[in-house]
C-alpha positions as CSV (number, residue, x, y, z in Angstrom):
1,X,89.4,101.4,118.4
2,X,87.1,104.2,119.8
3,X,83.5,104.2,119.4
4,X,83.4,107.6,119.0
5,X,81.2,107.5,115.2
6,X,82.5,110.2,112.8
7,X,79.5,111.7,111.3
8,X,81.5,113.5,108.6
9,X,82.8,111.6,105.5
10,X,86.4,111.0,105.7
11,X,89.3,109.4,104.3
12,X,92.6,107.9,104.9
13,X,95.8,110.1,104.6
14,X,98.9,108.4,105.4
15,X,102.2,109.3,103.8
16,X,104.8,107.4,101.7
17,X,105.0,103.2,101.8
18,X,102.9,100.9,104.0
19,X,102.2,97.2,104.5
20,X,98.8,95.7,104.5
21,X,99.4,92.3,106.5
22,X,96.3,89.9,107.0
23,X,96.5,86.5,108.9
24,X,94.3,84.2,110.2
25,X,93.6,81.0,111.1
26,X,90.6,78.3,110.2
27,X,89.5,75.3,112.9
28,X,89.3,72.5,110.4
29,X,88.5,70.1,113.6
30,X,85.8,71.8,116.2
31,X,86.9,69.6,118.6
32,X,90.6,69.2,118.8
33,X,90.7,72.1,121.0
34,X,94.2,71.0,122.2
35,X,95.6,71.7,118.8
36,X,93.6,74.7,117.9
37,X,94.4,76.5,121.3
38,X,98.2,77.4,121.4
39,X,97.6,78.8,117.8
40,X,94.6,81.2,119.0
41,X,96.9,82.0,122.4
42,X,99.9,83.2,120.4
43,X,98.7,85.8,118.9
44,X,97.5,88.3,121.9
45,X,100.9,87.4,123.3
46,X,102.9,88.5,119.7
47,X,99.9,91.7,119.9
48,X,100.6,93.1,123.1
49,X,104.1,92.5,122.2
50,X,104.2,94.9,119.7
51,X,101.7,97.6,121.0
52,X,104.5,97.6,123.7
53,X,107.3,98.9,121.4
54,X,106.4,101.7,119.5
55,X,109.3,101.0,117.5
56,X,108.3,97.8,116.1
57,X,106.4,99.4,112.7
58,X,103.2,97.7,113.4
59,X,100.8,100.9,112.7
60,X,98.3,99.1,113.9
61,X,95.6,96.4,114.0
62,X,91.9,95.0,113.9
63,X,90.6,91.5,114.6
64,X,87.7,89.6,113.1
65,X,86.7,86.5,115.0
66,X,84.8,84.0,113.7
67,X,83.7,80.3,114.8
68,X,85.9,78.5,112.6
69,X,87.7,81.5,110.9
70,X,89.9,84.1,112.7
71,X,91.6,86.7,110.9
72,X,93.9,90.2,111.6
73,X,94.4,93.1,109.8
74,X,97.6,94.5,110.5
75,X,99.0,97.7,108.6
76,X,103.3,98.0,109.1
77,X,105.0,101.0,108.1
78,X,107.8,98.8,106.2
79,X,107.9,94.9,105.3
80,X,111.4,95.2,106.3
81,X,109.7,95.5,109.9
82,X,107.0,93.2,109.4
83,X,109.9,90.9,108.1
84,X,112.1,91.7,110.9
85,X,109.7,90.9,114.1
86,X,108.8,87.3,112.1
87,X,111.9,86.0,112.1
88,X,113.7,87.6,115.8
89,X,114.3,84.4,117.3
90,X,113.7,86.7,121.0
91,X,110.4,87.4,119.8
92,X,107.3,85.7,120.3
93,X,106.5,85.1,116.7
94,X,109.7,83.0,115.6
95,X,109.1,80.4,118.8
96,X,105.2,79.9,117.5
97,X,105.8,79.5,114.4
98,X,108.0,76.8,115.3
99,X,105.6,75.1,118.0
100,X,103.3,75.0,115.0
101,X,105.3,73.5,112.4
102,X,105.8,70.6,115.5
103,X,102.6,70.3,117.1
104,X,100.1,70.7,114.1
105,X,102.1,70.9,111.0
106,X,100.4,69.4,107.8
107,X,97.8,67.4,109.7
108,X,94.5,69.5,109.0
109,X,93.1,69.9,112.4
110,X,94.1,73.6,112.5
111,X,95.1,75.7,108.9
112,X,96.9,78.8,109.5
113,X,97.4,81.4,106.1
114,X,99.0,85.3,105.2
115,X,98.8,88.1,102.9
116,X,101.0,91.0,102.0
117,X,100.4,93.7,100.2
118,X,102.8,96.7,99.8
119,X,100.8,99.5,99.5
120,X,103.3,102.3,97.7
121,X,102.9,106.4,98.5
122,X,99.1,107.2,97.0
123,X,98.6,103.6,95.7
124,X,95.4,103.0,98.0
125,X,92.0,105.5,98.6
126,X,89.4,104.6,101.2
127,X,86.0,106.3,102.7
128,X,84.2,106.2,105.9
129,X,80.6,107.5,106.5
130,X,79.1,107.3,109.9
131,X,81.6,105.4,111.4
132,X,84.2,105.1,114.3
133,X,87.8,105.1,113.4
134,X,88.3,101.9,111.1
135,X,90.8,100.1,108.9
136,X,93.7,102.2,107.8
137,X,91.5,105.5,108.8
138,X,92.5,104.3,112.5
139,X,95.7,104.2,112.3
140,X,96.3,107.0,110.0
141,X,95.1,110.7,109.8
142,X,91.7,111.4,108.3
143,X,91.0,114.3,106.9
144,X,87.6,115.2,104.5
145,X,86.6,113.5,101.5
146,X,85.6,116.6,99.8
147,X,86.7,118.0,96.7
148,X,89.7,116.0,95.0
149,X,89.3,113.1,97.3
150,X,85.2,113.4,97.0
151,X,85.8,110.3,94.7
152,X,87.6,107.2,94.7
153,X,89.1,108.2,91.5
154,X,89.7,111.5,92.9
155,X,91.4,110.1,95.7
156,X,93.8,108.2,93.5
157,X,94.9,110.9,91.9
158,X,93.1,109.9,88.5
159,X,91.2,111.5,86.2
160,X,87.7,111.6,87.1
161,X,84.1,112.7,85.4
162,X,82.4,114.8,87.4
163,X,78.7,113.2,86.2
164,X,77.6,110.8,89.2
165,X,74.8,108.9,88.6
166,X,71.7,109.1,90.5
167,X,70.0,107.6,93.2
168,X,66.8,106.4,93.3
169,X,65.4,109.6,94.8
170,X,66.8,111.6,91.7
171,X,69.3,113.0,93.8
172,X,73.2,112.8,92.8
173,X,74.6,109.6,94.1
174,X,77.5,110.2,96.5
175,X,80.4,107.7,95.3
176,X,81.7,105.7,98.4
């Protein structure tokens, strides 16, 4: 992700279907670092990966590290390629999955979850303001949220009323 910050309020533009794909994992047990470890590992390894084959349909990806919580945002052009890379037994997804399911399993020390969300053609609106390329505005184009997409309603496609409320200086509140 570039630090360059993007004075100008923007918006996501990306056309037809895409997958929203988050994962994570929680420490449940600080200290069982030799159960937690190979989990936190695998997932550079299945990262770099991917970035490597431009044909895999990962769009693209953030990270949000926490102490106990870890979780990555991952946007896929198609679940049939999301699908496809999870369960390619030559890939490095398949094999940790399965070192997990022996190592850790069901015993607590070390929970791991997903989320998928298929995000159909103009099913999704987002904003940026003062900030670096983020989210799905990093891995898609952005272009001005002015006129029609100067709203979130707007950027949906729906009907919106032009009456914003104001802001505490009297001014017309900007909808983010």
């Amino acid at each position: 992700m570039s630090g360059d910050i993007i004075s100008e309020r923007v918006t996501a533009d990306i056309e037809g279907e895409f997958v929203v794909f988050r994962i994570g994992m929680r420490i449940n047990k600080l200290w069982k670092v030799h159960k937690w470890a190979p989990v936190f590992v695998a997932m550079p390894r299945m990262l770099r990966e991917l970035e490597a084959d431009p044909d895999s349909g990962l769009l693209g990806y953030q990270r949000n590290l926490g102490i106990r919580n870890h979780i990555l945002f991952m946007y896929w052009r198609s679940f049939e390629d999301l699908h496809e890379y999870a369960r390619d037994p030559d890939q490095e997804h398949l094999p940790a999955w399965q070192e997990y399911n022996q190592e850790v399993g069901s015993d607590g020390d070390v929970g791991i979850w997903h989320e998928t969300f298929l995000v159909g053609d103009g099913e999704y609106e987002a904003v940026y303001n003062n900030m670096p390329p983020f989210g799905l505005g990093n891995v898609s184009e952005r272009v001005p949220a002015s006129g029609q997409r100067e709203t979130a309603a707007g950027r949906l496609g729906r009907a919106d009323d032009d009456s914003m409320p104001e802001s505490v200086d009297g001014s017309a509140a900007s909808e983010t």
